[in-house]
N, C-alpha and C positions, 0 to 999 in steps of 0.2 A: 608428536606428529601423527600418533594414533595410526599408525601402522601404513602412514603415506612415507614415498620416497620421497625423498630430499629435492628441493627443486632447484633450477639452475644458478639461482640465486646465492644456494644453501641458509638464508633466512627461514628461522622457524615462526617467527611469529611476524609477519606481514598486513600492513595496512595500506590497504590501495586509494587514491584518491582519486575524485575526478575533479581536473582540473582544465578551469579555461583559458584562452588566451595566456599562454598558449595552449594549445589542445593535446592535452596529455593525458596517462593514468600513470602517476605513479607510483611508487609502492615503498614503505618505510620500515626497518626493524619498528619494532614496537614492543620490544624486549628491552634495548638499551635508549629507545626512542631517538634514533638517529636514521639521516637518510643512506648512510652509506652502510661498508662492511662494518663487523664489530673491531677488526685487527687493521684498519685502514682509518686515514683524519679526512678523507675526499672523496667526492664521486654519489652516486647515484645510482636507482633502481629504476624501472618503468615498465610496462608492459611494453612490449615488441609489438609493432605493424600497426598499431591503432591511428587511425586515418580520419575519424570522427570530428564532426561541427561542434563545439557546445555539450561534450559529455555534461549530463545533468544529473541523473539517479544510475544508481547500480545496485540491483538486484542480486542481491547474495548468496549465493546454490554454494557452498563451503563443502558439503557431504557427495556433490557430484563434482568437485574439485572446480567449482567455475561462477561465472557473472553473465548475466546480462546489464549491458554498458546500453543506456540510450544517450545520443546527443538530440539537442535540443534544435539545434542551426539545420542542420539539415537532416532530421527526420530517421537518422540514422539506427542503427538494434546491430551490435559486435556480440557477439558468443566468446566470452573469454574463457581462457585453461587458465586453472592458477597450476595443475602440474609442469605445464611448459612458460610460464607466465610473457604467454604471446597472445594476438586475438586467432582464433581458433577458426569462426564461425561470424562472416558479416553477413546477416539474416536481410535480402529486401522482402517489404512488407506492401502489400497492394495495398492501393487505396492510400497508402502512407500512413504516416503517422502525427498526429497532433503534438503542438510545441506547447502546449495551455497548460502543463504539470503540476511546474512548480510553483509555490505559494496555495496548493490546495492538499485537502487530506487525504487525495486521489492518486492513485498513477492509471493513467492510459494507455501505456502497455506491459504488458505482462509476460514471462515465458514460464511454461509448467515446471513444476520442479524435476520432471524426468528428462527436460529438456526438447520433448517430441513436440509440442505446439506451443505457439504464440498467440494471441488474442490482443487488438488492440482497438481502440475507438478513436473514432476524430470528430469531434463535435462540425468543425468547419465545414468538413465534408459530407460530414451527415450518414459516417461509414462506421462497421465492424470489420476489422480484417482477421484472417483465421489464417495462418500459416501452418502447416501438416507435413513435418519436417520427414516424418514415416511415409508420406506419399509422394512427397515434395507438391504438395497441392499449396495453391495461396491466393485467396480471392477473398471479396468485400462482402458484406449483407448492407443491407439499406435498411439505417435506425438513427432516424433525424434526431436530432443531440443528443448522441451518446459520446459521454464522457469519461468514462470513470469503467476500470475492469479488475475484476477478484476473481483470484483460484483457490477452490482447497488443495491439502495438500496431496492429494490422491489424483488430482487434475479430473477428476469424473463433474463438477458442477465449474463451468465458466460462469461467472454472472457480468450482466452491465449494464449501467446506471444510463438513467435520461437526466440532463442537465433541468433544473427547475420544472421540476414533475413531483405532481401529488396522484396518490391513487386510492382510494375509497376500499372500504370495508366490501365482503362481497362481491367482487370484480374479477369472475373468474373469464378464462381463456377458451374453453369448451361452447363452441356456437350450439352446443343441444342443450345446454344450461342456462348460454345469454344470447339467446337470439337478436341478431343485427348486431354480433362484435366487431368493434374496429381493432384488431391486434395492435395498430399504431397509438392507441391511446393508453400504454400502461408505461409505469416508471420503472420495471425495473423485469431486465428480458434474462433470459439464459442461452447460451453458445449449443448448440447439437450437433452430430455427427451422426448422419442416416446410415443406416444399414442398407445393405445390398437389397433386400426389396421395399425397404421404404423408397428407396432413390427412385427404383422404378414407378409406384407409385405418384410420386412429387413430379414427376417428369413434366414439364412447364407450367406448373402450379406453383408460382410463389407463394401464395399463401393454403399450402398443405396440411389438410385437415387428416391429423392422422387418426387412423381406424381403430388402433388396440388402444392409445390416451386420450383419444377426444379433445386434443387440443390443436389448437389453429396457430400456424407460424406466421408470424409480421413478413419475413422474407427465406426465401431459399434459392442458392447458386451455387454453381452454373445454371440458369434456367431449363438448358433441355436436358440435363441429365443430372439433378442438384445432387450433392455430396452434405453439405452442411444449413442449417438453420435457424433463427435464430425467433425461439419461440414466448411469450407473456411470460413473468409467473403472478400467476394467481392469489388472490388474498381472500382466507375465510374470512369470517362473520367477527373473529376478534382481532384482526389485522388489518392496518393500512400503511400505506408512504407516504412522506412528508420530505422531496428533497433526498432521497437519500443518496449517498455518495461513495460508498464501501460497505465490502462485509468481511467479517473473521466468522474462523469456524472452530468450533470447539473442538475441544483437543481428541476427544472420542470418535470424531470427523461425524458424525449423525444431526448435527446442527448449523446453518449460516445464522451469523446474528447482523443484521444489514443495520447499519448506522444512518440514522435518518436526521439532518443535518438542521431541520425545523430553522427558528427564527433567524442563526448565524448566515445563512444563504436564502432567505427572504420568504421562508415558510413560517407555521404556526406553532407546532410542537416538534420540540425535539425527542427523538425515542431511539429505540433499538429494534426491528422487528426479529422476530423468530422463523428461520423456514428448513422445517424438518427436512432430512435426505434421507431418504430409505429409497430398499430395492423397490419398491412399485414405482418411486416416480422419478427411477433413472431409464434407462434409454436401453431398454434389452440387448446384447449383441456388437453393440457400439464401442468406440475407443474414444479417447480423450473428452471433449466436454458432451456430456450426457442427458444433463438435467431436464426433461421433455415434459413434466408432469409436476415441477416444484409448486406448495401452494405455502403462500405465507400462513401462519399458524396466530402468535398473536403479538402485539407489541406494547412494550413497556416503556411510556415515559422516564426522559432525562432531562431535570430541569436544570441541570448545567451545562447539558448541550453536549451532544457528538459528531465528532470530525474522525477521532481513529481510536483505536481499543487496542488492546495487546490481553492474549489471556496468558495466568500464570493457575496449571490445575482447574479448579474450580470455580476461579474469581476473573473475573473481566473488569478490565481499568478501560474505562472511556474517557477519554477523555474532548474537549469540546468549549462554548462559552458560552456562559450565562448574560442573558440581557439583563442591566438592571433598569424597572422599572419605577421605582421611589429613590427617595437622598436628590447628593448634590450631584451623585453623576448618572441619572435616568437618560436612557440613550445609548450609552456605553456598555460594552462587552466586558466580561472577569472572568480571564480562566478558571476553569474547574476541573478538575479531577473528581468521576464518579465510580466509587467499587460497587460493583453486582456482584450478587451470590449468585452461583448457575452451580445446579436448574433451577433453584429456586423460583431464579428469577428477580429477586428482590434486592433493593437497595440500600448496603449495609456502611454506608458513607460517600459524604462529598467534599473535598479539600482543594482553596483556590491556590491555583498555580499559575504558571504564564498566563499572558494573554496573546491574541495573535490568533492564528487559523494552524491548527497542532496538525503535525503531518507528517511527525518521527516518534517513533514508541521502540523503544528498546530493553529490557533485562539486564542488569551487569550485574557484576557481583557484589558479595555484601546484604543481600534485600535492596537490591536500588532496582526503580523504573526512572530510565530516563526519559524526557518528552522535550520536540523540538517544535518550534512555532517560526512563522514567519507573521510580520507585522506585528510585531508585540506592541512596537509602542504606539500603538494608536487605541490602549485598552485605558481599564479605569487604574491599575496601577501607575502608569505613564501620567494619567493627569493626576494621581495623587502625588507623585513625585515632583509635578510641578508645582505645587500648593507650598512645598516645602517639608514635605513628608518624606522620612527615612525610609524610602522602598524601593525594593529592586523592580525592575521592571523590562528584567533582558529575557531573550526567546529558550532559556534552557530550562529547565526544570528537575530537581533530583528527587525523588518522591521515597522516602524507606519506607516499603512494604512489610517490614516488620514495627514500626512504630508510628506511624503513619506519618512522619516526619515532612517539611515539605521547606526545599531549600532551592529560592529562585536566582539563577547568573546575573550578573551583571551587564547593561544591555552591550554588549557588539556585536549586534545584525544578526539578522533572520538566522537561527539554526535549521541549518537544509540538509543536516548527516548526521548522525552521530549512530557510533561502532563500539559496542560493547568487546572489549579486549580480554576476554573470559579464563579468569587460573591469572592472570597479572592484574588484578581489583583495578583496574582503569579503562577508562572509555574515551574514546577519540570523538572529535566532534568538529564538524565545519560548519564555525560561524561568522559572517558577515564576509564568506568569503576567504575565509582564515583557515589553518589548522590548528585546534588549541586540544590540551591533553588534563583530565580532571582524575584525580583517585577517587575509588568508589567508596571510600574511608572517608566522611566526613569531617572536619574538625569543629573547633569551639567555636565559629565564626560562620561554619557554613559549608561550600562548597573549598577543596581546596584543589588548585590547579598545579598542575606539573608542567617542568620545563617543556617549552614550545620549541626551542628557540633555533633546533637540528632537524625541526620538522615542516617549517613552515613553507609555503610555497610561494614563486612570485608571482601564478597568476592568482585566478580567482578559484577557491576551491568548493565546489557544490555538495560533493556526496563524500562519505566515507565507508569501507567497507572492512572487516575482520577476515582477511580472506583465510587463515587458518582455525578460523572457528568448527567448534566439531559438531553443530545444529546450524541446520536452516532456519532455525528459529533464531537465529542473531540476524535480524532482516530488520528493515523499517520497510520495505516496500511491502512484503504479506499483511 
């Protein structure tokens, strides 16, 4: 329990689920993989008070003892305690929140790992909402389709993505550098918090040009006294966007590495971009998202495509889909798994896996990276299977990081969860809706799967979370 109290439950090892119709979380030993006690044959666990449409993703804060719960139906964000395993915190979010999540390698909203703000985009609305749980402040910025929002883990950079946006080498954000900037014209913005006389300054200037960074904000609100804004970031001379759609940041926190989504979302190249954090281009004085001065540095083609990455030390797994364009299936997408060396930079293999639009990355134990997809079967696996080909062609994927091994599920519907169960070599997973349970032990055949059958649920299950995990890094949503 790593030196947490016992919770009401008394379950040590707990796996929360989100589940829908009905709208539930509930929560399962994951010791004996049962939903009840260990010394009882009946009965059940659940989060208390959760009131939610369509819980869909949960965001795993395991080291601050808690979740953020989104539903999907009605736009909802619950603050769960796994110490009292009740909701804690139902957070409203201005401007609302976008229902577009799932089936992409994105989430649209976010809470920091300290729990003090929330960051969220809505494409429909054409909003950034910023919640400021320390001020209780909670207002929108105006940033026509913005989908997609990343925290490091320090919560000093928020970033957020423009839906189908490219942005060119050289595109910097400073009007004494590019004379006639449109701040509305770049893909990929950062969240800020003005200090007490920048505010003053900003004072009904949306687009505030500030004095000590030289850089110009897309928007800032309240308009007559702003608080927060939401500024470019810039791309040097070896940098651009293509689509991008998320960033990870390296574990040193001095780097984002932004995943640029290229051909699989209707652009041309797939890459990673680079954008250094250092103290010059955070936000002097400021709390939570800081990032006033970010400029991209340079970006490394992936030609098997990125949708999401997971770093393990020094190596970054991206994973993503390669277009094939010769054979018999030119047209079609083949998942891929790509390793980078960082810092290298360089790419030290690429191994196909699912196919699908990847949007779960997990660590368990053993050397396994697990990777979850939605749409699998509409890749080039899927039509080799239908040729009459011996191949899997379901949304899991088990990858051994120690032999590079690559061992793909059997298809039952989109993988929308999966919870590395870490010290018990097992991972939970919600597929097609289901709860299924796999050992991180492969055998002679492949993946092998453990009793379901005390675990499974009768609505529909979306997310899956480790809620006694001892890292926040047992997350798919980071």
């Amino acid at each position: 329990m790593d030196g947490r109290s016992l919770p009401p439950s008394g379950i040590l090892n707990r796996v929360m689920i989100a589940e829908q119709t009905p709208n539930a979380l509930p929560f399962v030993d994951a010791y004996y993989d049962i939903r009840h006690a260990y010394d009882a044959s009946s009965g059940s666990f659940a989060i208390s008070g959760y009131s939610g449409n369509g819980p869909l993703t949960i965001e795993n804060l395991p080291e601050q003892l808690g979740a953020a719960v989104y539903g999907e139906f009605d736009g909802s964000l619950d603050l769960i305690s796994y110490a009292q395993e009740k909701v804690s915190t139902p957070i409203s979010v201005a401007g609302g929140l976008s229902s577009t999540t799932e089936g992409s390698a994105w989430n649209g909203v976010m809470m920091s790992r300290d729990l003090n703000y929330v960051y969220a985009a809505n494409p429909a609305a054409h909003l950034v909402s910023v919640v400021d749980r320390l001020s209780g402040v909670s207002l929108s910025l105006n940033l026509p389709n913005a989908y997609g929002v990343s925290i490091n883990p320090g919560g000093t950079v928020a970033l957020v993505f423009v839906e189908n946006a490219t942005q060119a080498s050289s595109d910097s954000d400073k009007p004494s550098v590019n004379p006639g900037i449109n701040p509305a014209n770049f893909a990929v913005y950062s969240i800020v918090q003005l200090t007490a006389a920048q505010q003053l300054l900003a004072t009904n200037n949306p687009n505030y040009v500030d004095p000590t960074y030289g850089t110009e904000a897309q928007d800032c609100e309240p308009q007559k006294l702003p608080t927060w804004c939401v500024f470019p970031v810039s791309t040097g001379s070896g940098a651009s966007f293509d689509h991008p759609i998320k960033a990870v940041f390296s574990p040193d926190g001095t780097t984002a590495y932004v995943l640029n989504c290229g051909p699989e979302c209707g652009g041309t190249t797939a890459s990673v971009t680079t954008i250094p954090i250092t103290s010059s281009t955070l936000n002097t004085g400021s709390y939570g998202g800081s990032g006033i001065a970010l400029q991209a540095q340079s970006t490394i083609p992936i030609p098997g495509g990125a949708t999401d990455a997971d770093f393990n030390g020094n190596t970054l797994y991206i994973a993503g889909q390669q277009l094939q364009t010769t054979g018999a299936y030119a047209g079609d997408y083949g998942g891929m798994l790509t390793v980078m060396n960082v810092p290298a930079n360089t790419i030290t293999g690429a191994y196909p896996i699912s196919d699908g639009t990847h949007n779960r990355m997990v660590f368990g134990d053993d050397n396994t990276l697990w990777i979850g997809s939605s749409h699998c079967a509409q890749g080039v696996r899927y039509a080799q299977a239908q040729t009459g080909a011996n191949v899997a062609f379901g949304c899991l994927t088990l990858f051994n990081t120690s032999n590079n091994g690559v061992f793909v599920d059997s298809y039952l519907g989109d993988a929308t969860g999966v919870a590395a169960v870490t010290g018990l070599h097992k991972v939970y997973t919600a597929e097609g809706g289901q709860v299924y349970i796999y050992s991180t032990v492969t055998g002679s055949n492949g993946l092998v799967e453990l009793d379901n059958s005390n675990v499974t649920v009768t609505g529909t299950a979306t997310d899956v979370a480790y809620m006694d995990a001892t890292s926040d890094a047992d997350n798919t949503i980071y």
